[in-house]
N, CA, C and O atoms as a Tripos MOL2 file, in Angstrom:
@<TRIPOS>MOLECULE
protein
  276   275    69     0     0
PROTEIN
NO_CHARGES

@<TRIPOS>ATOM
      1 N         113.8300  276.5000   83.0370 N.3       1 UNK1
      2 CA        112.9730  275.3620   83.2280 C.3       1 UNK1
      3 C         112.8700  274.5980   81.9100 C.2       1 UNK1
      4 O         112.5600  275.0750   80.8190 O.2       1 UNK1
      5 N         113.2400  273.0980   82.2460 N.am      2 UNK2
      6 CA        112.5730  272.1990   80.6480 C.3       2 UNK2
      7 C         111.6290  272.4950   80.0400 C.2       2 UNK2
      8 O         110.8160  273.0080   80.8080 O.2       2 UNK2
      9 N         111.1890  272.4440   78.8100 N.am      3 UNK3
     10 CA        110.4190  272.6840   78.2640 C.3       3 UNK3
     11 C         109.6790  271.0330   78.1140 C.2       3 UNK3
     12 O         109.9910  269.8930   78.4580 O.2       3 UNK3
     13 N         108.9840  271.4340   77.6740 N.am      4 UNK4
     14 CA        107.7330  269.6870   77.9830 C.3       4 UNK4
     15 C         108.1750  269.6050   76.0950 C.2       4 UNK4
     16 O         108.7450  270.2560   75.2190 O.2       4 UNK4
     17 N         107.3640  268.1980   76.3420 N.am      5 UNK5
     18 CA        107.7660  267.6530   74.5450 C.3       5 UNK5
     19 C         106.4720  267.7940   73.9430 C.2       5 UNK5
     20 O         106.3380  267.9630   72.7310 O.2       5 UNK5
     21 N         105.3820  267.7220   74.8630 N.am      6 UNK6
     22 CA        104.2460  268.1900   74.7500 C.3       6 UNK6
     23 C         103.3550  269.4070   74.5560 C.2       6 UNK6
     24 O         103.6200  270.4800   75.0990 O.2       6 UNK6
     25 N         102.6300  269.2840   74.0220 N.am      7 UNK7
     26 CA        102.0190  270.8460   74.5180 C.3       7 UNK7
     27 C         100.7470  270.6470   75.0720 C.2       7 UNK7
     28 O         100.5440  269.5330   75.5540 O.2       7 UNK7
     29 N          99.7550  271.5580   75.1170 N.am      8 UNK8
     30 CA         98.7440  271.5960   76.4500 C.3       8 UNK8
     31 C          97.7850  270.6160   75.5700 C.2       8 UNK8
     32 O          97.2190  269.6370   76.0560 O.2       8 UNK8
     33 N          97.6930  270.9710   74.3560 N.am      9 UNK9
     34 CA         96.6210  270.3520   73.0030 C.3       9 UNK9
     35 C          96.7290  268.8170   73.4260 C.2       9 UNK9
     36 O          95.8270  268.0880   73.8390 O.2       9 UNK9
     37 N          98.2650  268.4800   73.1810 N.am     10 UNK10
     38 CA         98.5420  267.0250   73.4940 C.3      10 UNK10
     39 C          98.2190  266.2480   74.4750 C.2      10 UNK10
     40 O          97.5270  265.2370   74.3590 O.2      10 UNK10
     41 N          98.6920  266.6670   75.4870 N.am     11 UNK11
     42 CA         98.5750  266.2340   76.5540 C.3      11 UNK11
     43 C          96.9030  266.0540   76.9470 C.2      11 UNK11
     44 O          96.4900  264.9860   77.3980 O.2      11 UNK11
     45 N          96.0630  267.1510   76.7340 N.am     12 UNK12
     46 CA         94.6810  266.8950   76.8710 C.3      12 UNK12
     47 C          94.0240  266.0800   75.9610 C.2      12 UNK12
     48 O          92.9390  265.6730   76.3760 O.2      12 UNK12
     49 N          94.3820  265.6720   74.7140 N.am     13 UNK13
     50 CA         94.1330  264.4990   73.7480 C.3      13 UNK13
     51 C          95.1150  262.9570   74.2320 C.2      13 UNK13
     52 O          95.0590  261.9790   73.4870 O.2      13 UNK13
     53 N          95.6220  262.9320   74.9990 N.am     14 UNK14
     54 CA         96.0370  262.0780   75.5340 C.3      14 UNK14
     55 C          95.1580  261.4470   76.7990 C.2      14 UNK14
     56 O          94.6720  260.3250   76.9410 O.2      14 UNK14
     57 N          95.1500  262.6930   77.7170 N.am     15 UNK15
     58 CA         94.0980  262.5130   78.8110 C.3      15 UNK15
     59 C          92.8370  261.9400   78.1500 C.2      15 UNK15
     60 O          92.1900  261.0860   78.7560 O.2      15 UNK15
     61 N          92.4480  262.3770   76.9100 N.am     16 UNK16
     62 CA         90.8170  262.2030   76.4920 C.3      16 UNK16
     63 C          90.9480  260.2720   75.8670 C.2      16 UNK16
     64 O          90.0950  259.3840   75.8840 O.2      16 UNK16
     65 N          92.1010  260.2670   75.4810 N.am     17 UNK17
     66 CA         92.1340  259.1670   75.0990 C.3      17 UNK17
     67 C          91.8950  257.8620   76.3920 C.2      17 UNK17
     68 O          91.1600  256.8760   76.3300 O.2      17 UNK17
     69 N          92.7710  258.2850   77.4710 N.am     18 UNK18
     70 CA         92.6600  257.1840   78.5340 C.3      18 UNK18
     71 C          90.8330  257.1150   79.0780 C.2      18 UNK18
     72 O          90.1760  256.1260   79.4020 O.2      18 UNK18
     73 N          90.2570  259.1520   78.9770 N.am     19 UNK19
     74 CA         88.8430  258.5060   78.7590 C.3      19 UNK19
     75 C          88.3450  257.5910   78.7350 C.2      19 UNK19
     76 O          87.8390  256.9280   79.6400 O.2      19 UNK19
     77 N          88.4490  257.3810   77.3430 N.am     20 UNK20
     78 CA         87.6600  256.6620   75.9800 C.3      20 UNK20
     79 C          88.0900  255.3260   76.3240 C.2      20 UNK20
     80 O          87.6660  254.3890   75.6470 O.2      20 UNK20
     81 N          89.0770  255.0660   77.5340 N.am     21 UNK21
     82 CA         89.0020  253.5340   77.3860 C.3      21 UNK21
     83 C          90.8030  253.0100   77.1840 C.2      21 UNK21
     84 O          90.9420  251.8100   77.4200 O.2      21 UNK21
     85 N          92.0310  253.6970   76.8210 N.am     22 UNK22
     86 CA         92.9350  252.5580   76.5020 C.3      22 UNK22
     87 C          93.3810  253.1860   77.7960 C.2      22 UNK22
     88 O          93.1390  254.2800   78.3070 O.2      22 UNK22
     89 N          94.3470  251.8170   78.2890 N.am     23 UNK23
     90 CA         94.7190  251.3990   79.5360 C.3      23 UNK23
     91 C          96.1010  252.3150   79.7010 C.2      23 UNK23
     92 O          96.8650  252.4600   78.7470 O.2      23 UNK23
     93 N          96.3500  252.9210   81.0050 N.am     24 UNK24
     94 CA         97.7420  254.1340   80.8810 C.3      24 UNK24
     95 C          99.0020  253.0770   80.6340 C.2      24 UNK24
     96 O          99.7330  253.6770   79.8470 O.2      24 UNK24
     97 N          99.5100  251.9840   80.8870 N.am     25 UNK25
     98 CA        100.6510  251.5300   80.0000 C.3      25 UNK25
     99 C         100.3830  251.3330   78.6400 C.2      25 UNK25
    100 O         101.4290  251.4730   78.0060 O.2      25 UNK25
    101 N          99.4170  251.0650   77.9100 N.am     26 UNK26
    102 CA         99.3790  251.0800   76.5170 C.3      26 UNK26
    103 C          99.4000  252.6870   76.0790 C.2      26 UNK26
    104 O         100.1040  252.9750   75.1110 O.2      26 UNK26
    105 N          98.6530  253.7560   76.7560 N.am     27 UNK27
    106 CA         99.0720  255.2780   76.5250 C.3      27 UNK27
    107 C         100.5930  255.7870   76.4250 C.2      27 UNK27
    108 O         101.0480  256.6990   75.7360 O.2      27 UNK27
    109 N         101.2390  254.9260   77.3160 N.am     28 UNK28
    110 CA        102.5070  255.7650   78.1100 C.3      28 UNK28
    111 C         103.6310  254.6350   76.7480 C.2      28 UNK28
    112 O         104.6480  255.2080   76.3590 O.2      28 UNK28
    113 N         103.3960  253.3490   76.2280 N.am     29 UNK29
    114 CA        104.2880  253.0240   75.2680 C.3      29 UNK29
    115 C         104.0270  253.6690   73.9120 C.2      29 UNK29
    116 O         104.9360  254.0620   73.1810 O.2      29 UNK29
    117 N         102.9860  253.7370   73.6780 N.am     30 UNK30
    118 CA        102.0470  254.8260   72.7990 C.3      30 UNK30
    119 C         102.7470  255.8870   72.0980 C.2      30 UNK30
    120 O         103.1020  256.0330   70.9290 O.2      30 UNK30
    121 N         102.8500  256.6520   73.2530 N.am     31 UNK31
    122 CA        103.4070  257.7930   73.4910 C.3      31 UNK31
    123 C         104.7130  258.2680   73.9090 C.2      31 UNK31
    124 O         104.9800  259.4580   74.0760 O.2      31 UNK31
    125 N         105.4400  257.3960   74.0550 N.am     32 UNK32
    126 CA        106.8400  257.1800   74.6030 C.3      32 UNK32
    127 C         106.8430  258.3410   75.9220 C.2      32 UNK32
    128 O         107.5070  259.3770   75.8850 O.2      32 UNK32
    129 N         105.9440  257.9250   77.0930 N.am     33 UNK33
    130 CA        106.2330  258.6600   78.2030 C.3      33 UNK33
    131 C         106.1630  257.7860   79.6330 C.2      33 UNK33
    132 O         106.0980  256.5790   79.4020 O.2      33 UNK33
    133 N         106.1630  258.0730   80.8420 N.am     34 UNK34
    134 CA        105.9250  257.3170   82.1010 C.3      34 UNK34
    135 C         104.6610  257.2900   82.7250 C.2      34 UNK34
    136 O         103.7160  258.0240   82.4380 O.2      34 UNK34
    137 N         104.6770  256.6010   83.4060 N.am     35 UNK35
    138 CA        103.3950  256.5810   83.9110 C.3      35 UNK35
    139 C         102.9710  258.0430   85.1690 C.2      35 UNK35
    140 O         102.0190  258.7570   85.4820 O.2      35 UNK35
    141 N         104.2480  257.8380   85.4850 N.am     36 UNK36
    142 CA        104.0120  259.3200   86.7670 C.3      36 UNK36
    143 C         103.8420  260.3430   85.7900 C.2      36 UNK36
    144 O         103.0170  261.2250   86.0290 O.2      36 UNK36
    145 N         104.6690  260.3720   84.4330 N.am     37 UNK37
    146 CA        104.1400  261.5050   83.7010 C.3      37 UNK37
    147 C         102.9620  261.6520   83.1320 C.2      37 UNK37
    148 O         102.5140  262.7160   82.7040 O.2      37 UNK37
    149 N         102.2620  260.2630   83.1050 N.am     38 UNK38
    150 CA        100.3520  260.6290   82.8400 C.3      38 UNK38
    151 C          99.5470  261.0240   84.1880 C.2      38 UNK38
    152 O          98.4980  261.6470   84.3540 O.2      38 UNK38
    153 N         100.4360  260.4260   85.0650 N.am     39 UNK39
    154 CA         99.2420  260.9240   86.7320 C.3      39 UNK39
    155 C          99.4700  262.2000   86.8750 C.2      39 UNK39
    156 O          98.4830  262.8480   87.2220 O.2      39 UNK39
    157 N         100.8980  263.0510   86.6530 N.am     40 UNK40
    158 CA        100.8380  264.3400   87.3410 C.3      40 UNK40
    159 C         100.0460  264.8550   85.9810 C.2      40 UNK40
    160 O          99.1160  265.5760   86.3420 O.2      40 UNK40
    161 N         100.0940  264.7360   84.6170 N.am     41 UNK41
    162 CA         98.9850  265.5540   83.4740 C.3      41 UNK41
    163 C          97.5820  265.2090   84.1880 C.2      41 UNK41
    164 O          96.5260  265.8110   83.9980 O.2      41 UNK41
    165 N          97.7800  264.1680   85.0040 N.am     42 UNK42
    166 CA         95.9030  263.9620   85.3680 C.3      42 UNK42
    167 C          95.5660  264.6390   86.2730 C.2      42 UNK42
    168 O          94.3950  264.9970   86.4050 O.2      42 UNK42
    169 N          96.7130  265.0310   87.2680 N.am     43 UNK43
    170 CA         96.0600  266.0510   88.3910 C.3      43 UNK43
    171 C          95.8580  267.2120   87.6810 C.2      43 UNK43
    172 O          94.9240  267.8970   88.0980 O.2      43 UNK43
    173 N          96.6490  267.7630   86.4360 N.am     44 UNK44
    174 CA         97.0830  269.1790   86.3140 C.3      44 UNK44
    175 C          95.7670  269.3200   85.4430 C.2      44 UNK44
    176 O          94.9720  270.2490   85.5850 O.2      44 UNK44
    177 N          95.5990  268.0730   84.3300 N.am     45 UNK45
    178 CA         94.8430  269.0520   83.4520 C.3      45 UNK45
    179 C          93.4970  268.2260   83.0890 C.2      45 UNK45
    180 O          92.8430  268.3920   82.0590 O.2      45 UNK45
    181 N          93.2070  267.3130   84.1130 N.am     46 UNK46
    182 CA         91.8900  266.3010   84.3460 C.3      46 UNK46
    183 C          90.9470  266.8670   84.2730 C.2      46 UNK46
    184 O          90.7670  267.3650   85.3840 O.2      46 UNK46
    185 N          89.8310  267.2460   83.3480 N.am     47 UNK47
    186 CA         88.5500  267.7420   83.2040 C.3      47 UNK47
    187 C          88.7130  269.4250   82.2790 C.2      47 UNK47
    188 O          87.7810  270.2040   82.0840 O.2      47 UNK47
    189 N          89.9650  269.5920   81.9000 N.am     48 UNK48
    190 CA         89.9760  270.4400   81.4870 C.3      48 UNK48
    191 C          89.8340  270.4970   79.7340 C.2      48 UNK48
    192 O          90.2470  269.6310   78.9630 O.2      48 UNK48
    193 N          89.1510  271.7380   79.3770 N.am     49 UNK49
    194 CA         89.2100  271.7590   77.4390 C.3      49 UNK49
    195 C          90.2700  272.1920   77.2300 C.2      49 UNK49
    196 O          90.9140  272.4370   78.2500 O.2      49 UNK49
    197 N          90.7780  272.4150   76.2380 N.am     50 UNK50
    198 CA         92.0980  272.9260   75.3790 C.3      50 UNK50
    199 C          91.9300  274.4860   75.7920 C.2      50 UNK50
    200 O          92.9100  275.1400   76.1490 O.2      50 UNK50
    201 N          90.5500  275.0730   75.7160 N.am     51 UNK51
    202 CA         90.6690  277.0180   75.6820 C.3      51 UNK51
    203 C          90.9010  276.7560   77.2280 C.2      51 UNK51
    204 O          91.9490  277.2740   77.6130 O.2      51 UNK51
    205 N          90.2550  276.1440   78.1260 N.am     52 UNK52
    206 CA         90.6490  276.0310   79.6170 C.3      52 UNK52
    207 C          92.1980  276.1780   79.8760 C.2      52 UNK52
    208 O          92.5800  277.1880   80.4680 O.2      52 UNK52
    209 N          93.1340  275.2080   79.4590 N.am     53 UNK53
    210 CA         94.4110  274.8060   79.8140 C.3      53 UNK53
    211 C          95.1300  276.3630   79.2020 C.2      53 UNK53
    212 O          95.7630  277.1430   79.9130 O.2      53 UNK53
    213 N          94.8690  276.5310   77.8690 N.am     54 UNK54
    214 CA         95.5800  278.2180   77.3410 C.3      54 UNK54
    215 C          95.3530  278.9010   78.5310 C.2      54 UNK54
    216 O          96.3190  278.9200   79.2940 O.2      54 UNK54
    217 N          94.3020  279.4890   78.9140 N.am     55 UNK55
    218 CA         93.6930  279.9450   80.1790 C.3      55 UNK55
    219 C          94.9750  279.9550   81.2270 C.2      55 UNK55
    220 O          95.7770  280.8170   81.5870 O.2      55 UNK55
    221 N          94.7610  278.5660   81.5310 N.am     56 UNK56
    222 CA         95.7350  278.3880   82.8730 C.3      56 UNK56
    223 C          97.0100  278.5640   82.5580 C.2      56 UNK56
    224 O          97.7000  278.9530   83.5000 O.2      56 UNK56
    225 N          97.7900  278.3380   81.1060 N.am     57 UNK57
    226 CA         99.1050  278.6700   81.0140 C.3      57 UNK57
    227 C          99.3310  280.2730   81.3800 C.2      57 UNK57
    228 O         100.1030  280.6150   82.2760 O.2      57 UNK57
    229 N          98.6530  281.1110   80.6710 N.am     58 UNK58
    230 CA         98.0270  282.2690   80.5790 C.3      58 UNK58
    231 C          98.7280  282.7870   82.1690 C.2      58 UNK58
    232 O          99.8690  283.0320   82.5600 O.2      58 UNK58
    233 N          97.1260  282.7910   82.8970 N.am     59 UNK59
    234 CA         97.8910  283.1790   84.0950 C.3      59 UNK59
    235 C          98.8730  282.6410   84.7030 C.2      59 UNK59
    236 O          99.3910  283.2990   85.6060 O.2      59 UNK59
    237 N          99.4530  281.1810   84.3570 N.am     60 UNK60
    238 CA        100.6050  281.0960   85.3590 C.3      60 UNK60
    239 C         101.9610  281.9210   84.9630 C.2      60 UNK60
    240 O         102.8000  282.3460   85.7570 O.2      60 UNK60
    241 N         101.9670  282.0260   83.7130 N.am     61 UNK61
    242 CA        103.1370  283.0930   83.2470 C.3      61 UNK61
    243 C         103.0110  284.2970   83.8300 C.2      61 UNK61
    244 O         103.9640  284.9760   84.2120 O.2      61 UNK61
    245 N         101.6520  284.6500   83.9310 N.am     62 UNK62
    246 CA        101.7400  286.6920   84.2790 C.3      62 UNK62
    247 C         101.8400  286.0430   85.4450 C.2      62 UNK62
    248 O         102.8550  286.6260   85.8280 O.2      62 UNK62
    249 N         101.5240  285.0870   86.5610 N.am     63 UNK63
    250 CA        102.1740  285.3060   88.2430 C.3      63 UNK63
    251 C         103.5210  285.0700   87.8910 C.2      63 UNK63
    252 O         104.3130  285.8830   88.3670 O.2      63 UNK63
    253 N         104.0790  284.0130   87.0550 N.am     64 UNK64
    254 CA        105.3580  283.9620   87.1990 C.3      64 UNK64
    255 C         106.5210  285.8080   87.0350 C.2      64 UNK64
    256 O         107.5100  286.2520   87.6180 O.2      64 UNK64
    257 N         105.5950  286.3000   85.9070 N.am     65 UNK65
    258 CA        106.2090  287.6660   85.3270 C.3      65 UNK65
    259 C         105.8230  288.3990   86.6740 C.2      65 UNK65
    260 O         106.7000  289.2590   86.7570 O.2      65 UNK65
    261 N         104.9490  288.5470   87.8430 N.am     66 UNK66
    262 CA        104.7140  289.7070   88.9200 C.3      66 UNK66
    263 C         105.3500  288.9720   89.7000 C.2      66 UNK66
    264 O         105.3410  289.6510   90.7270 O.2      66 UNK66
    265 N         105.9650  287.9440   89.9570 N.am     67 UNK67
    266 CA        106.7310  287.5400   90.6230 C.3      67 UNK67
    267 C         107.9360  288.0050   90.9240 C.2      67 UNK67
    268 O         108.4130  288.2750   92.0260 O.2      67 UNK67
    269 N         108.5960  288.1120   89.3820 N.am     68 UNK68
    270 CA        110.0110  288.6640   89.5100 C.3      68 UNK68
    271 C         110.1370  290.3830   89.3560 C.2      68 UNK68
    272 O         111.1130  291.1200   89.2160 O.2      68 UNK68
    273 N         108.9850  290.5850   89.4330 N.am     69 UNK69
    274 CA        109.1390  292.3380   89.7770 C.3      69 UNK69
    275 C         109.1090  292.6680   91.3510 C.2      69 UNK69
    276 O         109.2050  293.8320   91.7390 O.2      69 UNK69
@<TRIPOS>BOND
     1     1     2 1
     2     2     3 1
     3     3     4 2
     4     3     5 am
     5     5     6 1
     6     6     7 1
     7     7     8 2
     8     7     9 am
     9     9    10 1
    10    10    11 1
    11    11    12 2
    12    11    13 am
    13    13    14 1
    14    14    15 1
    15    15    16 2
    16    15    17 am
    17    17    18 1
    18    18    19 1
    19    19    20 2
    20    19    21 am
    21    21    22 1
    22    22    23 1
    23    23    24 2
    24    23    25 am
    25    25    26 1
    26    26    27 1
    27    27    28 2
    28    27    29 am
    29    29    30 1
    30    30    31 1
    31    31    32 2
    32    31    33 am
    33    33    34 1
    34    34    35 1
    35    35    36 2
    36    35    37 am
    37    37    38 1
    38    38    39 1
    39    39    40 2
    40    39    41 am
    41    41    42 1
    42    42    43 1
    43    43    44 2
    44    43    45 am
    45    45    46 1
    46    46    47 1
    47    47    48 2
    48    47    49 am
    49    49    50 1
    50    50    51 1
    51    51    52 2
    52    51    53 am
    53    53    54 1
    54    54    55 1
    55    55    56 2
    56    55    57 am
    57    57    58 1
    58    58    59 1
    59    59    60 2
    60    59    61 am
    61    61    62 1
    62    62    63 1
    63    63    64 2
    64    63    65 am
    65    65    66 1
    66    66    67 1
    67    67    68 2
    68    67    69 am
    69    69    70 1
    70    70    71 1
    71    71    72 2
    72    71    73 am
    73    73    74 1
    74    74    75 1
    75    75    76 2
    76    75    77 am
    77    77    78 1
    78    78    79 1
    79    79    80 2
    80    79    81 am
    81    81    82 1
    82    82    83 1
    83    83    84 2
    84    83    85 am
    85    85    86 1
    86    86    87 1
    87    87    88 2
    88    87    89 am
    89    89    90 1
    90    90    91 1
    91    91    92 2
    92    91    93 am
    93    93    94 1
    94    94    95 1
    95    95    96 2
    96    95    97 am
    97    97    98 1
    98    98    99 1
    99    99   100 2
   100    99   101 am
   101   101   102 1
   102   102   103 1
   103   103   104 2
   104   103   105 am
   105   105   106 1
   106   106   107 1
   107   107   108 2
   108   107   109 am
   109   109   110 1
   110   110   111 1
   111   111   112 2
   112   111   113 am
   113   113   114 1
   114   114   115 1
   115   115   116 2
   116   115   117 am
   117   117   118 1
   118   118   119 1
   119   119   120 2
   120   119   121 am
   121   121   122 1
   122   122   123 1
   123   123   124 2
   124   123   125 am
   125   125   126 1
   126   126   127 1
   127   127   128 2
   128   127   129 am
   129   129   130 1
   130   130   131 1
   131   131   132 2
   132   131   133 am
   133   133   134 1
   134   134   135 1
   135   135   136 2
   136   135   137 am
   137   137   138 1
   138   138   139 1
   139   139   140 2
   140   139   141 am
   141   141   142 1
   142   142   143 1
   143   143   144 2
   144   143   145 am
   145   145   146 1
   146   146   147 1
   147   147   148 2
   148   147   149 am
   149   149   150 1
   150   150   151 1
   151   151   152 2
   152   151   153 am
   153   153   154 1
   154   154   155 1
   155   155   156 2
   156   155   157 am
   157   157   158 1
   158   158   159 1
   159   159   160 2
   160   159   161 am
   161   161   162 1
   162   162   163 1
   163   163   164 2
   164   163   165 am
   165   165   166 1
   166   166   167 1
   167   167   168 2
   168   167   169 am
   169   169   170 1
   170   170   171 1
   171   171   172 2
   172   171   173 am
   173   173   174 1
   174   174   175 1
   175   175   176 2
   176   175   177 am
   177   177   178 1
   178   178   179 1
   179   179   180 2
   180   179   181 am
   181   181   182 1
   182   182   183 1
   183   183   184 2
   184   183   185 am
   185   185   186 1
   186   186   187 1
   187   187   188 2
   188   187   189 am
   189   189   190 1
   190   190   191 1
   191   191   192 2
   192   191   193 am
   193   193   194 1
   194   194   195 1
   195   195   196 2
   196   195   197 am
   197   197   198 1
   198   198   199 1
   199   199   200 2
   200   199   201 am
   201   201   202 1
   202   202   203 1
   203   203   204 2
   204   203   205 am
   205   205   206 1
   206   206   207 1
   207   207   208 2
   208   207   209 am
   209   209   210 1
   210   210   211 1
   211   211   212 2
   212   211   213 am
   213   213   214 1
   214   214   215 1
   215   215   216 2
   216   215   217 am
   217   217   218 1
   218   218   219 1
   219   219   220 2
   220   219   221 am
   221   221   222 1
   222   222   223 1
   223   223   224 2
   224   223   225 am
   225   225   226 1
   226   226   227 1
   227   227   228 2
   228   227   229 am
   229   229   230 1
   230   230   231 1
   231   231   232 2
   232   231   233 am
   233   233   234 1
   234   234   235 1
   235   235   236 2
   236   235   237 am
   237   237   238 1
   238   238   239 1
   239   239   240 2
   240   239   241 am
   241   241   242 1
   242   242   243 1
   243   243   244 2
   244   243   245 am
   245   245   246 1
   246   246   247 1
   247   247   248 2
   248   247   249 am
   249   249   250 1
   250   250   251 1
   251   251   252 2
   252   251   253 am
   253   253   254 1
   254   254   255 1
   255   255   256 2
   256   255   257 am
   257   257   258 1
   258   258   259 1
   259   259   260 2
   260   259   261 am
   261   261   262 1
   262   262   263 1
   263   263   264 2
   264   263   265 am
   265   265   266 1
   266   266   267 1
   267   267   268 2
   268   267   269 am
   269   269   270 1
   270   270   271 1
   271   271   272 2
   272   271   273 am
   273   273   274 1
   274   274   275 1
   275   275   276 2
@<TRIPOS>SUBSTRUCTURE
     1 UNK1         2 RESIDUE 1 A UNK
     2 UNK2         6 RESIDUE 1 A UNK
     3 UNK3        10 RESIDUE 1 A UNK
     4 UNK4        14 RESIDUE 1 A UNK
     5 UNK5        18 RESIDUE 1 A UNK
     6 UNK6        22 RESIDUE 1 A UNK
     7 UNK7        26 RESIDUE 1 A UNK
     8 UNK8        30 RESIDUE 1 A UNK
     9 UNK9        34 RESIDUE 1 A UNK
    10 UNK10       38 RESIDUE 1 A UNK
    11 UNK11       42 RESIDUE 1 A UNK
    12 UNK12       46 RESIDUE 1 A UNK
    13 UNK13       50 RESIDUE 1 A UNK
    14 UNK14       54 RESIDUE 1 A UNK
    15 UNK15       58 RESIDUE 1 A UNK
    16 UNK16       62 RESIDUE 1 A UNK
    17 UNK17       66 RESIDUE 1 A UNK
    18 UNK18       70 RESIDUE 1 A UNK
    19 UNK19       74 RESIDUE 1 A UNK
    20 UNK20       78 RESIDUE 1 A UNK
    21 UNK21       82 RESIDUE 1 A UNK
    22 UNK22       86 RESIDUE 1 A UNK
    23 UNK23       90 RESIDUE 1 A UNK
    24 UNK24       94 RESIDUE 1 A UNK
    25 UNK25       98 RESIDUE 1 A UNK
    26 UNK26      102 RESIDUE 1 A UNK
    27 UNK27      106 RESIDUE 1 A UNK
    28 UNK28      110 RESIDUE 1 A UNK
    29 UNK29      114 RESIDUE 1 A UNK
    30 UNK30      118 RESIDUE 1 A UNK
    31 UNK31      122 RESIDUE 1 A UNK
    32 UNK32      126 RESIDUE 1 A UNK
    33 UNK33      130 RESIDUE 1 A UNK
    34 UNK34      134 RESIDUE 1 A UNK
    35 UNK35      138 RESIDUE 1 A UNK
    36 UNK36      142 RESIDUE 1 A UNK
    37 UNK37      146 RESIDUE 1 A UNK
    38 UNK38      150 RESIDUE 1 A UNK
    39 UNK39      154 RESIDUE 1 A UNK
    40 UNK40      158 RESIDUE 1 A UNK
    41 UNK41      162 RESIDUE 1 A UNK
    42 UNK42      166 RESIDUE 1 A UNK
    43 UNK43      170 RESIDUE 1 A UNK
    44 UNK44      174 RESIDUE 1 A UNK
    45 UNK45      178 RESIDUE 1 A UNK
    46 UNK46      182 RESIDUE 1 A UNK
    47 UNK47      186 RESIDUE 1 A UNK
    48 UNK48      190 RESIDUE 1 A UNK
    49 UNK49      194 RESIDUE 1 A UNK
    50 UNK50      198 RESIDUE 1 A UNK
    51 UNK51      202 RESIDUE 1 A UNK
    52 UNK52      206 RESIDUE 1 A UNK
    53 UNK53      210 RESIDUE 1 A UNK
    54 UNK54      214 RESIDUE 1 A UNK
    55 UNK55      218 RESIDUE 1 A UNK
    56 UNK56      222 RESIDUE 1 A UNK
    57 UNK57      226 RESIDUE 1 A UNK
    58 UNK58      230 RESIDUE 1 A UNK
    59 UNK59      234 RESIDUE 1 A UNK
    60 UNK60      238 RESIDUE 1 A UNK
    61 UNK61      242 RESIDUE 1 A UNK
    62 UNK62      246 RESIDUE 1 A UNK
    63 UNK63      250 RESIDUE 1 A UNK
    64 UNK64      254 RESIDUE 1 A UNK
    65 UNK65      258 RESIDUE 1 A UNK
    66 UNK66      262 RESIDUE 1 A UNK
    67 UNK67      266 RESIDUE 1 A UNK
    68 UNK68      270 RESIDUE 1 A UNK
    69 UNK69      274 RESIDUE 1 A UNK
């Protein structure tokens, strides 16, 4: 699987930024990304803190790891 260019830190300081007010095409030239790539970070990690998102990487690796056993 790709690896993101991002990491969870980023991406949620990005989200916090559209917060605060700048508009998602000024985020997404900003940031050199797309716009579908700020909506799916908004479903995934919308309301979440930074220890939250570790969290969720967290377990999605150990289902991914009991998966392949």
């Amino acid at each position: 699987m790709k690896r993101s260019r991002f990491t969870e830190e980023q991406i949620i300081k990005i989200l916090h930024e559209h917060e605060a007010g700048l508009k998602v095409p000024d985020l997404c030239r900003k940031h050199g990304m797309s716009d579908a790539t700020f909506y799916k970070w908004k479903t995934r990690y919308g309301g979440l803190e930074v220890s939250e998102a570790k969290k969720l990487r967290a377990l999605e690796d150990e289902n991914t790891r009991l998966k392949r056993l």
